[in-house]
Structure formats: structure tokens, C-alpha cells
Backbone as CSV, one residue per row, in Angstrom:
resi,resn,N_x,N_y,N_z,CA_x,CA_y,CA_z,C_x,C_y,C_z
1,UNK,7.402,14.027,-22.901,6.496,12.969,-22.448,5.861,12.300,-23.661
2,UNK,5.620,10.904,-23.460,4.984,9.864,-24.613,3.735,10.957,-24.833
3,UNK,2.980,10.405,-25.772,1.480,10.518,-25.983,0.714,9.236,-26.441
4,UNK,-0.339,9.447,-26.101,-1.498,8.298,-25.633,-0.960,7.444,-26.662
5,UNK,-0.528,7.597,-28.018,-0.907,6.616,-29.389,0.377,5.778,-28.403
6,UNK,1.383,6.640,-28.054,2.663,5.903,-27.672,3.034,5.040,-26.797
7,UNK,2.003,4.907,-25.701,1.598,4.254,-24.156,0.758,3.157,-24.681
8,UNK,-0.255,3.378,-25.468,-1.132,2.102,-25.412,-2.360,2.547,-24.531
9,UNK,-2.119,3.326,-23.442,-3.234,3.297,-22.161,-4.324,3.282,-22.214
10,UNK,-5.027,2.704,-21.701,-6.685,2.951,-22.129,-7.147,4.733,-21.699
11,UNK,-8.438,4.680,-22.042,-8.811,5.964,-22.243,-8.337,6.960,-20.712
12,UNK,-9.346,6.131,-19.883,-9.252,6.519,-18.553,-7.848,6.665,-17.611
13,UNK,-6.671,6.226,-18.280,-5.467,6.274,-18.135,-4.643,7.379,-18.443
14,UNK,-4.795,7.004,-19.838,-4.600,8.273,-20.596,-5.009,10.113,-20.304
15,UNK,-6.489,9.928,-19.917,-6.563,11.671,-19.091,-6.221,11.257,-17.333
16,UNK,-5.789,10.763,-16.946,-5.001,10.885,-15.817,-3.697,11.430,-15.816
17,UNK,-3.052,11.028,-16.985,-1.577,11.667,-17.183,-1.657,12.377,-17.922
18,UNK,-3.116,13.065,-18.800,-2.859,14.459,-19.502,-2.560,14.057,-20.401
19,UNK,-2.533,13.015,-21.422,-2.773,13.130,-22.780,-3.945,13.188,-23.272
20,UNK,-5.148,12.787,-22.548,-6.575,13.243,-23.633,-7.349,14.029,-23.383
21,UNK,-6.503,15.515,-24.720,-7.368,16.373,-23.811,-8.886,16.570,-23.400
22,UNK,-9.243,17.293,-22.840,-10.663,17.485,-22.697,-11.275,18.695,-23.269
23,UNK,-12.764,18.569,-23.655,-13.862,19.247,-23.838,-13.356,20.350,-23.392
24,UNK,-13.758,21.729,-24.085,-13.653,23.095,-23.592,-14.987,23.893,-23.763
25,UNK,-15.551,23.110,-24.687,-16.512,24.432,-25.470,-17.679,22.932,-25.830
26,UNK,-18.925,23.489,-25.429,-20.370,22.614,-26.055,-20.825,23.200,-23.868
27,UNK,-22.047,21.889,-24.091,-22.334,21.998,-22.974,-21.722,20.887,-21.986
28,UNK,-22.103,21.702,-20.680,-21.208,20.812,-19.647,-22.213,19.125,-19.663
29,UNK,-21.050,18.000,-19.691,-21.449,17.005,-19.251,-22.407,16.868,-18.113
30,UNK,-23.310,16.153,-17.740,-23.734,15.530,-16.594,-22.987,14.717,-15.797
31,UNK,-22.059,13.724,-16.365,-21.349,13.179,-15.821,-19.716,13.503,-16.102
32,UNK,-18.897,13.202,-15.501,-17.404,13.533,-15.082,-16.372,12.333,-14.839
33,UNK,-15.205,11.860,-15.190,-14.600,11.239,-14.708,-14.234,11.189,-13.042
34,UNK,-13.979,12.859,-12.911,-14.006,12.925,-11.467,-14.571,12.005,-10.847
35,UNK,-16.176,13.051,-11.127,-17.415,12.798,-10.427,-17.607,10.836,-9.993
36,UNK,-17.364,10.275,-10.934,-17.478,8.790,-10.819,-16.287,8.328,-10.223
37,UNK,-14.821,8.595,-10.387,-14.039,8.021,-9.320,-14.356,8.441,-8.221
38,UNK,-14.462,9.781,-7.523,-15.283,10.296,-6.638,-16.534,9.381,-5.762
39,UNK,-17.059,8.903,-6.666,-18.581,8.011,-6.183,-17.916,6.738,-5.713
40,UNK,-16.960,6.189,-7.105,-16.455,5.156,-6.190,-15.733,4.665,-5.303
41,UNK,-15.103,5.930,-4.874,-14.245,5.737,-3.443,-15.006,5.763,-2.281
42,UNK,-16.324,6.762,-2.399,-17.383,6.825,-1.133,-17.826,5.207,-1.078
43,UNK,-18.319,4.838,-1.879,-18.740,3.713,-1.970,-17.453,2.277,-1.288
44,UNK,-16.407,2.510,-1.871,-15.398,1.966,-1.274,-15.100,2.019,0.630
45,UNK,-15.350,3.104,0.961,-14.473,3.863,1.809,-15.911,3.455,2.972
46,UNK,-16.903,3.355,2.457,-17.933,3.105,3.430,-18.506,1.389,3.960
47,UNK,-18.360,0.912,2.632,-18.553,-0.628,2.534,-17.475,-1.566,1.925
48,UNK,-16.494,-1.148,1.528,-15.477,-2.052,1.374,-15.275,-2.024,-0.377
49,UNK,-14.090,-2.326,-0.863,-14.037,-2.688,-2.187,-14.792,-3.919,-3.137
50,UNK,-15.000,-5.011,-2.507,-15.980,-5.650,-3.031,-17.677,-4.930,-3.230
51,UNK,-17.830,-3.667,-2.593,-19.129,-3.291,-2.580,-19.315,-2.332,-4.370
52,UNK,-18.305,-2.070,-4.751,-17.576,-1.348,-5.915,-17.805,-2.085,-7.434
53,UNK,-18.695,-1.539,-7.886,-18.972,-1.920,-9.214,-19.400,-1.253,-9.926
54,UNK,-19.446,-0.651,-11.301,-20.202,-0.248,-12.036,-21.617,-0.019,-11.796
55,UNK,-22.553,-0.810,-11.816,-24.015,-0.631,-11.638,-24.056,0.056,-10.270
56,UNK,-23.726,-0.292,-9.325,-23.186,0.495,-8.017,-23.147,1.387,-7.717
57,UNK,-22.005,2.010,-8.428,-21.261,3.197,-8.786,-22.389,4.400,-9.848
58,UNK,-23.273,3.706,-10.430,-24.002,4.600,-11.264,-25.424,4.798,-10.434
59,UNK,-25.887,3.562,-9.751,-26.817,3.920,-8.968,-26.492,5.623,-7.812
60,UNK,-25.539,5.403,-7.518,-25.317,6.394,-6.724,-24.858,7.772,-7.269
61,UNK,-24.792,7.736,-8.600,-24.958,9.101,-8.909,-26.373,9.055,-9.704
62,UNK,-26.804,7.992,-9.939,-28.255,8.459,-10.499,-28.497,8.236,-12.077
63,UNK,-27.240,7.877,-12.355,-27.598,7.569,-14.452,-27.306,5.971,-14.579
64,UNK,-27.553,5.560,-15.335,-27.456,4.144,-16.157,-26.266,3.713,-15.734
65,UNK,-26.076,2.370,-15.585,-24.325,2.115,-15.949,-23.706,2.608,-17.115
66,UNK,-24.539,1.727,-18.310,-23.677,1.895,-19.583,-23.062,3.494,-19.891
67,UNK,-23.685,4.377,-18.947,-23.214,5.519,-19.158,-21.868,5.963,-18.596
68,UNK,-21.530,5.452,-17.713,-20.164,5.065,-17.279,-19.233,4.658,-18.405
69,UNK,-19.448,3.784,-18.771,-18.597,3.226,-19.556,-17.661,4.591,-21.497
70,UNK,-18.537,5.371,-21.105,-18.221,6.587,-22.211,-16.749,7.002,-21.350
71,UNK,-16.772,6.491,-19.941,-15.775,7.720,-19.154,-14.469,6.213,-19.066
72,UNK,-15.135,4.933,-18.676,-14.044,4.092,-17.693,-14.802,2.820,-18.753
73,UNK,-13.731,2.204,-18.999,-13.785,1.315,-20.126,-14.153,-0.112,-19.205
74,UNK,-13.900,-0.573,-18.034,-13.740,-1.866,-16.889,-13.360,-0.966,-16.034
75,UNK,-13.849,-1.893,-15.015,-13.682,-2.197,-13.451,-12.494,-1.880,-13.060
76,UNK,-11.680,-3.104,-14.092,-10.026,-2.574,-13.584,-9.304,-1.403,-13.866
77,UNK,-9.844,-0.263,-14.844,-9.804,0.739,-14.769,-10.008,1.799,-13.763
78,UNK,-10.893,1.054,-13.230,-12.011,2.295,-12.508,-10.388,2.163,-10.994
79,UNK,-10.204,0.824,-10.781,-9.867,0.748,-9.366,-8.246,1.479,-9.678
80,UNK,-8.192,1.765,-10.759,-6.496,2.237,-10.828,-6.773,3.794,-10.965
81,UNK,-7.917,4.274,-11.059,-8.272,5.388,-11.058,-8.669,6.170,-9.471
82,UNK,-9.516,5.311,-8.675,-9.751,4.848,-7.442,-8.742,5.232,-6.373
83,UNK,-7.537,4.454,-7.128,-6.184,4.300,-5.876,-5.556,5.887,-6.416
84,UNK,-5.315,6.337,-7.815,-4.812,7.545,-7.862,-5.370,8.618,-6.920
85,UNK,-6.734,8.609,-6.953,-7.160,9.595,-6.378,-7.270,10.004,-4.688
86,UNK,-6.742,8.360,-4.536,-6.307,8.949,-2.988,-4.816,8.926,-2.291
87,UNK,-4.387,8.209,-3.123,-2.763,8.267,-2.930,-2.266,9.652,-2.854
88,UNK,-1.545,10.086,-2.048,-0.913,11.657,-2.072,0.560,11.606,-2.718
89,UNK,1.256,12.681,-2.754,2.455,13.035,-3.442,3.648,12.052,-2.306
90,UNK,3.918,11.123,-2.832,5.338,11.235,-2.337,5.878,12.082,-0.719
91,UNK,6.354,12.070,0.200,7.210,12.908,0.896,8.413,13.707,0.419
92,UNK,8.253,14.553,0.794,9.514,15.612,0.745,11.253,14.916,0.637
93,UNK,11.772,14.855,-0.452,12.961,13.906,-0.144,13.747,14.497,0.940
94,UNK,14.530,14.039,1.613,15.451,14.399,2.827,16.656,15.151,1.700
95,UNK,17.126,16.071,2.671,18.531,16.247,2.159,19.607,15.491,1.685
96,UNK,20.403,15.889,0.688,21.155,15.317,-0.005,22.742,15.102,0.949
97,UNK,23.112,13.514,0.816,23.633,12.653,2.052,23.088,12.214,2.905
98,UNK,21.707,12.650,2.735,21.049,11.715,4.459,20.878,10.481,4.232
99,UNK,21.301,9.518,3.336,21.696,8.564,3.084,20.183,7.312,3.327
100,UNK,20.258,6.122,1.578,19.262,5.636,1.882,18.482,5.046,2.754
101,UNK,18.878,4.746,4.383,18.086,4.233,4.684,17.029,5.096,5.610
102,UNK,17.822,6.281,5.559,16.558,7.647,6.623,15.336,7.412,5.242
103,UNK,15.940,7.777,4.006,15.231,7.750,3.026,14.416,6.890,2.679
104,UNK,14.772,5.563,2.649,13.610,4.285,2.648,12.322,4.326,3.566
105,UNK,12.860,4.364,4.897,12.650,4.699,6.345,11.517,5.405,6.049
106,UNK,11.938,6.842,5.506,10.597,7.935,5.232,9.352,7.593,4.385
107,UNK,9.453,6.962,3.535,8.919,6.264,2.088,7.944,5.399,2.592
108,UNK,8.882,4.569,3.526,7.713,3.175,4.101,6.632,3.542,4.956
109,UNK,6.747,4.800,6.023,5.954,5.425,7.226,5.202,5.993,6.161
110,UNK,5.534,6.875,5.581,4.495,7.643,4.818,3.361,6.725,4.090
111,UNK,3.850,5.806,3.604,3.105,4.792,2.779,2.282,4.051,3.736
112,UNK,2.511,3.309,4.547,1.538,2.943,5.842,0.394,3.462,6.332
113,UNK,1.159,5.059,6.660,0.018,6.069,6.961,-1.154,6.144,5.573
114,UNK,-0.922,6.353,4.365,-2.313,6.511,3.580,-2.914,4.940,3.795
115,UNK,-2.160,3.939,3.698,-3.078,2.512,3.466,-4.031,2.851,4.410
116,UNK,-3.846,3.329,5.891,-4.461,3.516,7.638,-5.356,4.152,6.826
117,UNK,-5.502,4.989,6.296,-6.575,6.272,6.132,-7.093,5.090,4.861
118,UNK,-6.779,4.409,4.238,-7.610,4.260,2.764,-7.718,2.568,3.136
119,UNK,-7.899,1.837,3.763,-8.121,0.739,4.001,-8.352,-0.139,3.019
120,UNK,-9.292,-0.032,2.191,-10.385,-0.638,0.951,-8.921,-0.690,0.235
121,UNK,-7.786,0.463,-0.235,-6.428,0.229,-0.858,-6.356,-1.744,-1.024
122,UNK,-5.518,-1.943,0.496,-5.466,-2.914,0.253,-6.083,-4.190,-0.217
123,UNK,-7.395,-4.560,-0.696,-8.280,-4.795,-0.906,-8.401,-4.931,-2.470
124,UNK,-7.866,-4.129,-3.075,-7.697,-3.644,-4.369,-6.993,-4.946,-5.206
125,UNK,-7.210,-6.007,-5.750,-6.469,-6.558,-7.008,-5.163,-5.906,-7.342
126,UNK,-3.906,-6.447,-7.442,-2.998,-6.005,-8.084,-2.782,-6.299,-9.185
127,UNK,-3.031,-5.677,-10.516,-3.714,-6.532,-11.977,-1.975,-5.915,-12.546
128,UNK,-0.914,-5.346,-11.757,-0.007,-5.306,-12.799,1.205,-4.088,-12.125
129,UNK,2.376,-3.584,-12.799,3.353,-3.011,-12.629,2.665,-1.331,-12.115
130,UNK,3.368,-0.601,-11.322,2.713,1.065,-11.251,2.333,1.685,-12.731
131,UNK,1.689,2.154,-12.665,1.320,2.729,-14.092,0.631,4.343,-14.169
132,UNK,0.674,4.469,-13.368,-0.816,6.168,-13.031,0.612,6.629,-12.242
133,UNK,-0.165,8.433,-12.273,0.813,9.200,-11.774,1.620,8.865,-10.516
134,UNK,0.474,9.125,-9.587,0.992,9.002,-8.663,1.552,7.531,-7.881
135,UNK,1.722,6.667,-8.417,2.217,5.224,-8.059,3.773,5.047,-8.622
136,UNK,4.182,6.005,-9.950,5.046,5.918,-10.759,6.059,6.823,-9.435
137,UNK,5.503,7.995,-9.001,6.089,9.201,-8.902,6.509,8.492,-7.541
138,UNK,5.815,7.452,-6.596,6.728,6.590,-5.319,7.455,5.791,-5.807
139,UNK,7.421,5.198,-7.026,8.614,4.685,-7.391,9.696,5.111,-7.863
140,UNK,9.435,6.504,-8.279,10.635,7.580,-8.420,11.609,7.651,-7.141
141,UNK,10.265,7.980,-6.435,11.242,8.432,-4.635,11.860,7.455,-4.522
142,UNK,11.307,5.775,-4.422,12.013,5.111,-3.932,13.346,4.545,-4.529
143,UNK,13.717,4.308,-5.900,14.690,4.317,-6.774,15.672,5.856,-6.178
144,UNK,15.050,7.083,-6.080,16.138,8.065,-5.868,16.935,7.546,-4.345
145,UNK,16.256,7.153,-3.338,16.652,6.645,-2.083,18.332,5.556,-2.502
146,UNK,18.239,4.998,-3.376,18.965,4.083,-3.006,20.528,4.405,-4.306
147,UNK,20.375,5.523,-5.094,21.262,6.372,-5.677,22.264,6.325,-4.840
148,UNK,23.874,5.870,-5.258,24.815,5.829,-4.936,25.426,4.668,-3.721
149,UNK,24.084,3.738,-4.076,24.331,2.534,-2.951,25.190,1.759,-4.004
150,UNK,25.327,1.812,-4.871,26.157,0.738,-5.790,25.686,-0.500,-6.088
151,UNK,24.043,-0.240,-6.084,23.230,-1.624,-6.570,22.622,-1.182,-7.912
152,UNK,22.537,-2.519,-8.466,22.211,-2.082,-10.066,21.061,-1.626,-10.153
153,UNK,20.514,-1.462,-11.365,18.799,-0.824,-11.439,17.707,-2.357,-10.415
154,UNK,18.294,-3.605,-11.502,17.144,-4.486,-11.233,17.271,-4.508,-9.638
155,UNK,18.181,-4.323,-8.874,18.340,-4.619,-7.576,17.648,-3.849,-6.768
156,UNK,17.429,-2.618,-7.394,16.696,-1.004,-6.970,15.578,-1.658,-6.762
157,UNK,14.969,-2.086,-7.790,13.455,-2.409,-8.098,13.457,-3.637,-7.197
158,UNK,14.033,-4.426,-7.027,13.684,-5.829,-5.802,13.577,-5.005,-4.974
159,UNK,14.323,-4.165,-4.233,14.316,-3.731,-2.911,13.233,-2.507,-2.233
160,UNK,12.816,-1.443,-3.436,11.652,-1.006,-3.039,10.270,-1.790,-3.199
161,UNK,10.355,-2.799,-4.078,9.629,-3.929,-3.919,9.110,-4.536,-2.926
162,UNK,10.307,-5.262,-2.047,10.707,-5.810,-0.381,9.989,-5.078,0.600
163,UNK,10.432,-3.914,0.368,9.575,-3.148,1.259,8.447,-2.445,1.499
164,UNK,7.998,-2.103,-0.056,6.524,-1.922,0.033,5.355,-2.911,0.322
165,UNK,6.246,-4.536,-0.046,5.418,-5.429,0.189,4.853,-5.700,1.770
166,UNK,6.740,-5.471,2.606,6.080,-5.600,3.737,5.404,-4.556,4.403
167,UNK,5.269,-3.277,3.702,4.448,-2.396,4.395,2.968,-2.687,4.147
168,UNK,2.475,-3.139,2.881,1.250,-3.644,2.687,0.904,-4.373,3.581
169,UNK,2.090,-5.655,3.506,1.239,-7.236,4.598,0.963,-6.288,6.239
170,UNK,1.911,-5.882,6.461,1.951,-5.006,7.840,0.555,-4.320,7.916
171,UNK,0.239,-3.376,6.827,-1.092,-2.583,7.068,-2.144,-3.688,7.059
172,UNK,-2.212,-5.083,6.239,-3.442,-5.514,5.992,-3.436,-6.228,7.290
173,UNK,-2.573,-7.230,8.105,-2.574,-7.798,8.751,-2.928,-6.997,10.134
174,UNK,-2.732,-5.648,10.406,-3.560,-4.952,11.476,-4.812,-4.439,11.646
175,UNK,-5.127,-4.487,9.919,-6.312,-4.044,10.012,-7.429,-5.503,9.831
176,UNK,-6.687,-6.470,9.608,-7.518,-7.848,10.095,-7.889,-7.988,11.016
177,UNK,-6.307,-7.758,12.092,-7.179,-7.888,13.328,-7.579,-7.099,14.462
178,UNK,-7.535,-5.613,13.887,-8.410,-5.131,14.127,-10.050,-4.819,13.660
179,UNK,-10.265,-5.332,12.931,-11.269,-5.942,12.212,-12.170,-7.134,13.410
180,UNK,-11.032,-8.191,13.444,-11.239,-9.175,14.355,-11.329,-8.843,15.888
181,UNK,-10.723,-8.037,16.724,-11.570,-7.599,17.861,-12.483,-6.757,17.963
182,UNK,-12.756,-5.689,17.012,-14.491,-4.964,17.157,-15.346,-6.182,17.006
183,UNK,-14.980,-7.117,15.889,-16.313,-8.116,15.898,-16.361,-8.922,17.322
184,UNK,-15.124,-8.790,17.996,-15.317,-10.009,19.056,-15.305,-9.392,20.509
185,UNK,-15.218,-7.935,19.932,-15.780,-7.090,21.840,-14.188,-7.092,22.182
186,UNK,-13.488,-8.117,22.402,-12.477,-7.836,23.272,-11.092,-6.751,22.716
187,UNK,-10.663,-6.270,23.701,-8.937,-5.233,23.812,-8.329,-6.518,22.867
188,UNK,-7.065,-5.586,22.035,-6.527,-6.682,21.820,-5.284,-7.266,22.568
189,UNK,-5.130,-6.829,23.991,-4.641,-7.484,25.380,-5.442,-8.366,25.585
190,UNK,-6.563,-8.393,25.850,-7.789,-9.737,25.916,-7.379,-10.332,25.152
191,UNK,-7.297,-10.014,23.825,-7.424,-11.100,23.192,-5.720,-12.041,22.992
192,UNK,-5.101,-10.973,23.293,-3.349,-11.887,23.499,-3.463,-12.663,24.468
193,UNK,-4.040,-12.654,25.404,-4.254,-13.258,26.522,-4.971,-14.515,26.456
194,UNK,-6.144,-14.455,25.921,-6.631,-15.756,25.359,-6.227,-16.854,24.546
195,UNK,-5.024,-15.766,23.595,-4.532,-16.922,22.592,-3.630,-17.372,23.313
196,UNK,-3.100,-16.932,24.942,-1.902,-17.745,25.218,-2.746,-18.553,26.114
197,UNK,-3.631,-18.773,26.720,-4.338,-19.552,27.498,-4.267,-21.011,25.990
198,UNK,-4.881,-20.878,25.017,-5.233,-21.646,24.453,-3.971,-22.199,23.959
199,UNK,-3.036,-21.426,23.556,-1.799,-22.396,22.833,-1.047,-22.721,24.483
200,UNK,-1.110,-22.350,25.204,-0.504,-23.331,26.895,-1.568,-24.881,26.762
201,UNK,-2.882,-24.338,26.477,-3.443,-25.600,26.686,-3.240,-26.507,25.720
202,UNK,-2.895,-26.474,23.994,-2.492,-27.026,22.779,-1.274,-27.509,22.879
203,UNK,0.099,-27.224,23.718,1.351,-27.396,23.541,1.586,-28.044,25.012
204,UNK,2.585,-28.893,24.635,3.904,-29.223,26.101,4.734,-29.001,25.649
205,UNK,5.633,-28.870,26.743,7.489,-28.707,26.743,8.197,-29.430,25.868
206,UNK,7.667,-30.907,26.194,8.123,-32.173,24.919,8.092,-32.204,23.907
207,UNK,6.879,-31.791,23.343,6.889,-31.855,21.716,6.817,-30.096,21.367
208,UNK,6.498,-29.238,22.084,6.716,-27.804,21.598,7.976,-26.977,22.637
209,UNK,8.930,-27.790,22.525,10.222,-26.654,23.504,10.176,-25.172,23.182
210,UNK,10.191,-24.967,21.924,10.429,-23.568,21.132,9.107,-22.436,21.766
211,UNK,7.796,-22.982,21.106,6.809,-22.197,21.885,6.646,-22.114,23.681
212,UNK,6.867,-22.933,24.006,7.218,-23.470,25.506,7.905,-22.390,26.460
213,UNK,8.971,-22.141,25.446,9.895,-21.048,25.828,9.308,-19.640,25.760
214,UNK,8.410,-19.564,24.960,7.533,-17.860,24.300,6.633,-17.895,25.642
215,UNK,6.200,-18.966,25.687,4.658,-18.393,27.009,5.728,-18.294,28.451
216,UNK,6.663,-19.378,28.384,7.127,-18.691,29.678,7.991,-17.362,29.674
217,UNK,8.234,-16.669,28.684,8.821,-15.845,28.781,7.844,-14.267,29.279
218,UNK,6.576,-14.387,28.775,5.281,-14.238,29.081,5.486,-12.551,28.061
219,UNK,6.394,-12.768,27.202,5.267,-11.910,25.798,4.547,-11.779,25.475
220,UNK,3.704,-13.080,25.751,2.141,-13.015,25.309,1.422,-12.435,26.316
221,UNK,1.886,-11.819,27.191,0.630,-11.240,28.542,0.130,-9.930,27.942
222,UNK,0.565,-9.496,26.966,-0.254,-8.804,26.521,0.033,-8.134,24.599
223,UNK,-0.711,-7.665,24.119,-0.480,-6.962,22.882,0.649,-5.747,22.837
224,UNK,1.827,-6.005,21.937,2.638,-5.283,21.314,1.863,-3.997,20.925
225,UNK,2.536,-2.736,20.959,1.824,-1.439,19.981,2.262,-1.694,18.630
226,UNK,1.239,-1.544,17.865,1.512,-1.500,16.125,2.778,-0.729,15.716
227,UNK,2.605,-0.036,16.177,3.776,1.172,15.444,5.197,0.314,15.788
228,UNK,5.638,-0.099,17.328,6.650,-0.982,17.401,6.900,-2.264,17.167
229,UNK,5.639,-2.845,16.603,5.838,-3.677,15.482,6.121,-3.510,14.193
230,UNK,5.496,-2.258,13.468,6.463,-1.924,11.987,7.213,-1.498,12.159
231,UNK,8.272,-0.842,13.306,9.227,-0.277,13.399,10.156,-1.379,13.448
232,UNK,9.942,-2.527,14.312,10.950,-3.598,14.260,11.099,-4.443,12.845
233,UNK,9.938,-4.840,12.725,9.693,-5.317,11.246,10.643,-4.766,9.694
234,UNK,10.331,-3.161,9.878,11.198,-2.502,9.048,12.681,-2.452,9.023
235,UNK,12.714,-2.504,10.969,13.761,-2.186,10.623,14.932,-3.449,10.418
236,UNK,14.312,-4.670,10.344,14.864,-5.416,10.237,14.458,-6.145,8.609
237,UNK,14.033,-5.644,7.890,13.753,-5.730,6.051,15.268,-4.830,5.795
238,UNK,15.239,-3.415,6.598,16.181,-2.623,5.932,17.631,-3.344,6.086
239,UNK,18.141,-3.790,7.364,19.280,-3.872,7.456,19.478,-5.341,7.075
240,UNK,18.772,-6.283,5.881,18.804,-7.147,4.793,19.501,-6.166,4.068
241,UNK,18.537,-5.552,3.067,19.225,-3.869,2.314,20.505,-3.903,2.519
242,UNK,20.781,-3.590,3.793,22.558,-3.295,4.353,23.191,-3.734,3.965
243,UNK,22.614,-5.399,3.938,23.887,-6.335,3.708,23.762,-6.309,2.838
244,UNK,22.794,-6.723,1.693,22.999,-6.569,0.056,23.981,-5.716,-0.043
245,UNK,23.440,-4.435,0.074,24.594,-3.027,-0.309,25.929,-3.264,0.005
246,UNK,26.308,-3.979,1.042,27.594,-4.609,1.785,28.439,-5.070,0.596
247,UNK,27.565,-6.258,0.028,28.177,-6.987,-1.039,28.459,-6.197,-2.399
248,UNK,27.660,-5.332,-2.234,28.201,-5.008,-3.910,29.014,-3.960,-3.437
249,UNK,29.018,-3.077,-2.028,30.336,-2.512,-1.875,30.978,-2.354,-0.341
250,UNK,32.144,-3.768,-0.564,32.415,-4.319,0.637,33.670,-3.444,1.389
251,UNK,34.125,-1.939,0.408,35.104,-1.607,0.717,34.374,-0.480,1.793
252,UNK,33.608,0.139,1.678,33.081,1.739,2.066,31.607,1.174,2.898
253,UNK,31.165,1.829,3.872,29.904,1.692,4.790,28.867,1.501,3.926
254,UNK,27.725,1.082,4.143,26.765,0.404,3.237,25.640,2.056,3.829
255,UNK,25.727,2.052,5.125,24.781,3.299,5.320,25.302,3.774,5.947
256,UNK,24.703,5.239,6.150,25.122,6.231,7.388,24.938,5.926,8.658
């Protein structure tokens, strides 16, 4: 493994992956790297990521800001420290032949499920490429998933790309609007229901045939379950995947 001089990483980076070591011998700190990513996830996790700042973050353990700053150099530190600490390991890879798309498949559910539990996640600035343990170590899984599909590296990286993206938009966009019916009282059957009252009353047959066709088909009478919306969603990102894989190998099955 590199060492810190060799990475560049800032400090707070750097003892995440165990190059700087730590203190053994004097007296114990008052404050902790832990202890402050720790503070700022409560803080996150209760009022949102915009509530997340330094002065914030120190009020609630009780010392100065500037005293922070001995541990976490910026903000944008703090939040890459933030997301490590709640991100979990990867899933268990499937057995060898269960072929990439059980494997993708597994990667994307699992990943969904922490955004559900860590909400504020999405919320988070994306200031750049994975870099901390545990962000590197899903991009491990997901690169091993697609081993022996006969797509090149850069193609690897578009495609767990593709799909983490749409697992993000997927998590943020449910938790919008679920967001949006606690504030507004109604089921979100009520509220499918309303939006088709209102786009029947916005549209005709003449100038909207296409939507025309959706309300009479009467999909809109009520709200889809989430889960069979990322299930369709996914599963129609993956079997894009398929066909890529198709092309680069048009002789042999693209999946199992």
C-alpha cells in the first residue's frame, strides 16, 4: 500500500486508510477524529446536511471550532469522512459464475438500502472520484461483477457509474416525495390521484394524445410501490448493460 507522502491525501484522509499513525503514549486527547465525525452525522441525521458545519459541529461537543480544525482540515473533508462512517462493507460477492448481472443486481439493492437509512448521504456535494475506504472497496465489487463480460476497464467504470447514478436519483427522488406528502397530509394514492385530476383538467386528446392515453388507461388511480419501481427501473439500466456486453461479445450470451 502507498503511504501518505505518496497519495497526497489530506490529513483526515490519510488516518482513514491507516497511514497516519496515531498517538500511543502522552495524555488522552479531549477531542477525537471519531468523536467529531460522530457529532457530525448526529447533527446530519437529525436536521439535514446543510445543518453541518464546523462551528456546529463543535458547539455540540462543547470546544471551539478552531479546535476542530487540528483533526479535519475543511468541510469537504469532514463530509468524506461523514459518508465513510456510515457506508457499510460491500455485500458478500455471489458465487463464482453467478454471472454479472445477479451481481450488479446485488450491489444496486444493497446500495439503496444504506442511502434509505442515511438520507442526508444524498445531500452530500460530490466534490470528486471515490477516494476513502469504503467507497473504493464498492467500486472494487462493482468492477469484480462485470469480470469476464469482455468490456474494457473504461467501459467497467461507465457502467457501475450508470447504475449507481440511477440508484442515487431513485433514492433521492423518493425521498422528495416522500418528504412532499408528510408536508401535505395526504397517502401518496391521494396524492396520484390529484395529480391525475389536475393533468385531465391541463390536457385534451388533441393536443396531448400521448398523456390522453396514460389517464385513460387509469395508472394514475393510484401510487406504484417503490420497490417495483427500482426493480423496473433497474432492471431496465441492466439489460442496456446486456446489450453493450452483446456488442463486444456477439458470439457467446451476454448473461446468464
Amino acid at each position: 500500500m502507498a503511504s501518505n507522502e505518496d497519495t497526497g491525501l489530506p490529513a483526515s484522509l490519510a488516518t482513514a486508510w491507516g497511514f497516519k499513525p496515531r498517538p500511543s503514549k502522552g495524555p488522552r486527547p479531549t477531542l477525537s477524529l471519531e468523536r467529531i465525525v460522530a457529532a457530525a452525522v448526529g447533527v446530519a441525521a437529525a436536521e439535514g446536511i446543510g445543518a453541518v458545519s464546523m462551528g456546529r459541529v463543535a458547539k455540540e461537543l462543547g470546544v471551539s471550532p478552531m479546535s476542530l480544525y487540528r483533526y479535519v482540515g475543511a468541510k469537504d473533508e469532514l463530509y468524506i469522512l461523514m459518508q465513510e462512517a456510515v457506508t457499510p462493507a460491500p455485500p458478500e460477492p455471489l458465487p463464482d459464475g453467478a454471472g454479472w448481472r445477479p451481481g450488479l443486481t446485488r450491489w444496486a439493492r444493497a446500495q439503496r438500502a444504506f442511502f434509505h437509512e442515511n438520507l442526508w448521504l444524498l445531500r452530500v456535494p460530490v466534490s470528486g472520484p471515490p477516494a476513502s475506504p469504503q467507497s473504493v472497496a464498492w467500486m472494487e465489487y462493482g468492477l469484480t461483477t462485470l469480470d469476464g463480460t469482455g468490456l474494457d476497464e473504461g467501459s467497467k467504470l461507465g457502467v457501475i457509474m450508470l447504475v449507481s447514478g440511477y440508484v442515487r436519483n431513485e433514492a433521492m427522488l423518493m425521498s422528495d416525495l416522500d418528504a412532499a406528502h408528510t408536508a401535505s397530509g395526504r397517502t401518496p394514492d391521494e396524492a396520484m390521484r390529484r395529480y391525475q385530476r389536475t393533468l385531465a383538467a391541463l390536457t385534451d386528446p388533441e393536443c396531448h394524445p400521448a398523456v390522453t392515453r396514460v389517464l385513460e388507461s387509469g395508472v394514475l388511480n393510484q401510487a406504484d410501490e417503490p420497490d417495483a419501481d427500482f426493480e423496473f427501473g433497474l432492471g431496465v439500466v441492466l439489460d442496456g448493460v446486456a446489450a453493450l456486453i452483446a456488442r463486444y461479445t456477439p458470439d457467446r450470451p451476454s448473461s446468464p
